[in-house]
C-alpha positions as CSV (number, residue, x, y, z in Angstrom):
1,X,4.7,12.3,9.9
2,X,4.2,12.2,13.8
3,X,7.0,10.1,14.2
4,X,9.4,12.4,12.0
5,X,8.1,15.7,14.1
6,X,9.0,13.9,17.1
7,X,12.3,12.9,16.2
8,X,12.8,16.5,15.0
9,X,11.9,18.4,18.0
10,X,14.7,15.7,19.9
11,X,17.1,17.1,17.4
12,X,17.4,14.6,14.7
13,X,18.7,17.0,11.4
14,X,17.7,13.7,9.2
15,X,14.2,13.9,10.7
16,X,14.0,17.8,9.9
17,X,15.7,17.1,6.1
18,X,12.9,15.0,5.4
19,X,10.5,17.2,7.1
20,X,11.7,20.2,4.9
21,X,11.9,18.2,2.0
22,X,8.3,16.8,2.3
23,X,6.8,20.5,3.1
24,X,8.4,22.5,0.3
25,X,6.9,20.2,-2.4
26,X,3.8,20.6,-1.4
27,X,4.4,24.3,-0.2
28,X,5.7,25.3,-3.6
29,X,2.6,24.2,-5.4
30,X,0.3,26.0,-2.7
31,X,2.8,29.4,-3.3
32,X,2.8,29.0,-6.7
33,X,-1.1,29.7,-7.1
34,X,-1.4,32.4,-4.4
35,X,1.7,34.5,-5.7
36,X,2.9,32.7,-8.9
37,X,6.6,31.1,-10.2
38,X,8.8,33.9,-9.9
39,X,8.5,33.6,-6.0
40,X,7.0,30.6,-4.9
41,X,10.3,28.7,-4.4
42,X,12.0,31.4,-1.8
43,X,8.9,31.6,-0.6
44,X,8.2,28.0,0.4
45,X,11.6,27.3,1.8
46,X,11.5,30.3,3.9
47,X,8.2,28.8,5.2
48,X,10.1,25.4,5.8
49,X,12.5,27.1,7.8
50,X,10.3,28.9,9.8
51,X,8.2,25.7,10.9
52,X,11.6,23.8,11.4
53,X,12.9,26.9,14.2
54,X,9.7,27.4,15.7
55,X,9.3,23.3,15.7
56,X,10.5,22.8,18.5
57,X,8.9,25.6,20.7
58,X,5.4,26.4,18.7
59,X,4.1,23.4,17.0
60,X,1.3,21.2,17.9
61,X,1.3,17.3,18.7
62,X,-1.9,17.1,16.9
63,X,-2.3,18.5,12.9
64,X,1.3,19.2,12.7
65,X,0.9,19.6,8.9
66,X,-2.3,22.0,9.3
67,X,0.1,24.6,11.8
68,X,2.6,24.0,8.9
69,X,0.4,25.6,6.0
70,X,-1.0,27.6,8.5
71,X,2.6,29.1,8.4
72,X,3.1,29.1,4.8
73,X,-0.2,31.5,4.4
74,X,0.8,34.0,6.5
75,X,4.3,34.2,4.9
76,X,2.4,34.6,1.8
77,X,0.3,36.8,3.1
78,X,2.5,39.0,4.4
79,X,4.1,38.8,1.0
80,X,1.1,40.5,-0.4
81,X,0.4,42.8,1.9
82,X,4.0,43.7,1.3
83,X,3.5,43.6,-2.6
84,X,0.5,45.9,-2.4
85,X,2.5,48.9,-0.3
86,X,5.1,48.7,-2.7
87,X,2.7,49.4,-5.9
88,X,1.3,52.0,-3.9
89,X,4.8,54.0,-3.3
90,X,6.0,53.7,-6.8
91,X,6.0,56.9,-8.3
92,X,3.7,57.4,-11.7
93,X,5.9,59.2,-14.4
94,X,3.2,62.0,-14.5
95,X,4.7,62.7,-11.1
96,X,8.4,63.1,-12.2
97,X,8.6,66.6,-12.9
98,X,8.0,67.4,-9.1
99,X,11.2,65.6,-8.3
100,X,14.2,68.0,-9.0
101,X,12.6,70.9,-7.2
102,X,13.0,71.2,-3.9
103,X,10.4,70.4,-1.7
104,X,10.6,73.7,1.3
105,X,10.6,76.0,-2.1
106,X,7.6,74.9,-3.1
107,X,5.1,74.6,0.1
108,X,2.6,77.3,1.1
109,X,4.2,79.1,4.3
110,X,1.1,78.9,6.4
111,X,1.3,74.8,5.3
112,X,4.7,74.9,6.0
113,X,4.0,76.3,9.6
114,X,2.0,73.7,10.4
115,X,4.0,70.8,9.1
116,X,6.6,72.5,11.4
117,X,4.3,72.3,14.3
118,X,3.3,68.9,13.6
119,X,6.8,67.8,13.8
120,X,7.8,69.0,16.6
121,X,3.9,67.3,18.2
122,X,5.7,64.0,16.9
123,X,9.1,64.7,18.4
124,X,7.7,65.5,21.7
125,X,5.2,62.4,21.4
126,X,7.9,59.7,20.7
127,X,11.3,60.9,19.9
128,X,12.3,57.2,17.8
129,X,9.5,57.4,15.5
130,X,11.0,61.0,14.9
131,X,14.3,60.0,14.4
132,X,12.8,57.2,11.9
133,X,10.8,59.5,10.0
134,X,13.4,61.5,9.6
135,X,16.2,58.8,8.5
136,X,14.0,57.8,5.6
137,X,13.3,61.1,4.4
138,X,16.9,61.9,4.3
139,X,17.2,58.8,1.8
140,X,18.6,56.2,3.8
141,X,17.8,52.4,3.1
142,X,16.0,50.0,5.4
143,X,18.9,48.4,6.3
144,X,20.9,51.7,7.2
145,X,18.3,52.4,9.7
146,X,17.9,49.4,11.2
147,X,21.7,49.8,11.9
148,X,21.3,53.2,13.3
149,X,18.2,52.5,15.7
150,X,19.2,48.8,16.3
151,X,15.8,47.1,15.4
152,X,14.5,44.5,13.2
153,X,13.1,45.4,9.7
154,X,9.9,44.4,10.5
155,X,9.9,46.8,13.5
156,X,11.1,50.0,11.2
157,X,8.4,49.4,9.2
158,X,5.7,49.4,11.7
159,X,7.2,52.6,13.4
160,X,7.2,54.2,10.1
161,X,4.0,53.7,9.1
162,X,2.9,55.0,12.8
163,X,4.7,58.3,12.2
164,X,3.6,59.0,8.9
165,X,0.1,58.2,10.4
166,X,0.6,60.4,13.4
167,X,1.9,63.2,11.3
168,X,-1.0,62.9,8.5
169,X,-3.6,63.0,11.1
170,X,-2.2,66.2,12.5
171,X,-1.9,67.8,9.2
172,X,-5.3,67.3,8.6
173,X,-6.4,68.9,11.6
174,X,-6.7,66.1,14.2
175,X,-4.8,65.1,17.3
């Protein structure tokens, strides 16, 4: 295996075939444990192609395949962390009623003064996370954002979850 990592990092594509081809056996059995069948297969090449881009900058000369798994369990992990938010944000059906009336109508003035209040905290605090917050709540997709503000999914999602943070601590009476 040594041999083929070596020949890999000096650019050989038939060393990193067999490289890919070796790991996403063995990755596909690991995934297919952790997060079952209906995933494990895009999940283990995507791990394969993450070792082979970051092979040539981040790998170790010793335990190669140990870094390589290593990779493979945080892609799954972050699947599942992933997984788990999602669950969270689906909307129960007891909830459904709520949905055709409109939100403003509904809220306590003195709440909505202070929601008003907190927003403009947020604005002043960091203007992006803001304009983020914002973007989603007027219904547009990950991908439409990421246009918008020029960032990486990843990035959105971290800047979203700090708003809504920021915002929930203020409504509650914090900072």
């Amino acid at each position: 295996m040594q041999q083929l990592v070596i020949k890999a990092k000096q650019g050989d594509k038939a060393a990193e075939t067999q490289i890919f081809e070796y790991l996403r056996v063995r990755f596909v059995l690991l995934a297919k444990r952790r997060i079952g069948e209906e995933h494990c297969e895009d999940m283990a090449q995507e791990a394969c192609i993450t070792v082979l881009e970051k092979l040539k900058t981040d790998s170790p000369e010793e335990n190669f395949e140990a870094w390589a798994y290593q990779v493979l369990r945080n892609k799954i992990g972050n699947y599942l962390q992933g997984k788990n938010l999602r669950q969270k944000k689906m909307v129960s059906t007891e909830h459904i009623e709520y949905l055709d009336k409109p939100a403003a109508a509904d809220l306590d003035p003195i709440f909505k003064k202070r929601l008003m209040d907190c927003l403009r905290k947020l604005i002043k605090s960091n203007r992006r996370y803001a304009r983020v917050l914002n973007l989603a709540h007027q219904g547009f997709d990950t991908e439409e954002i990421c246009q918008r503000m020029e960032m990486k999914s990843n990035h959105l999602y971290v800047m979203l979850n700090r708003s809504r943070k920021m915002l929930s601590d203020c409504l509650e009476g914090g900072v």
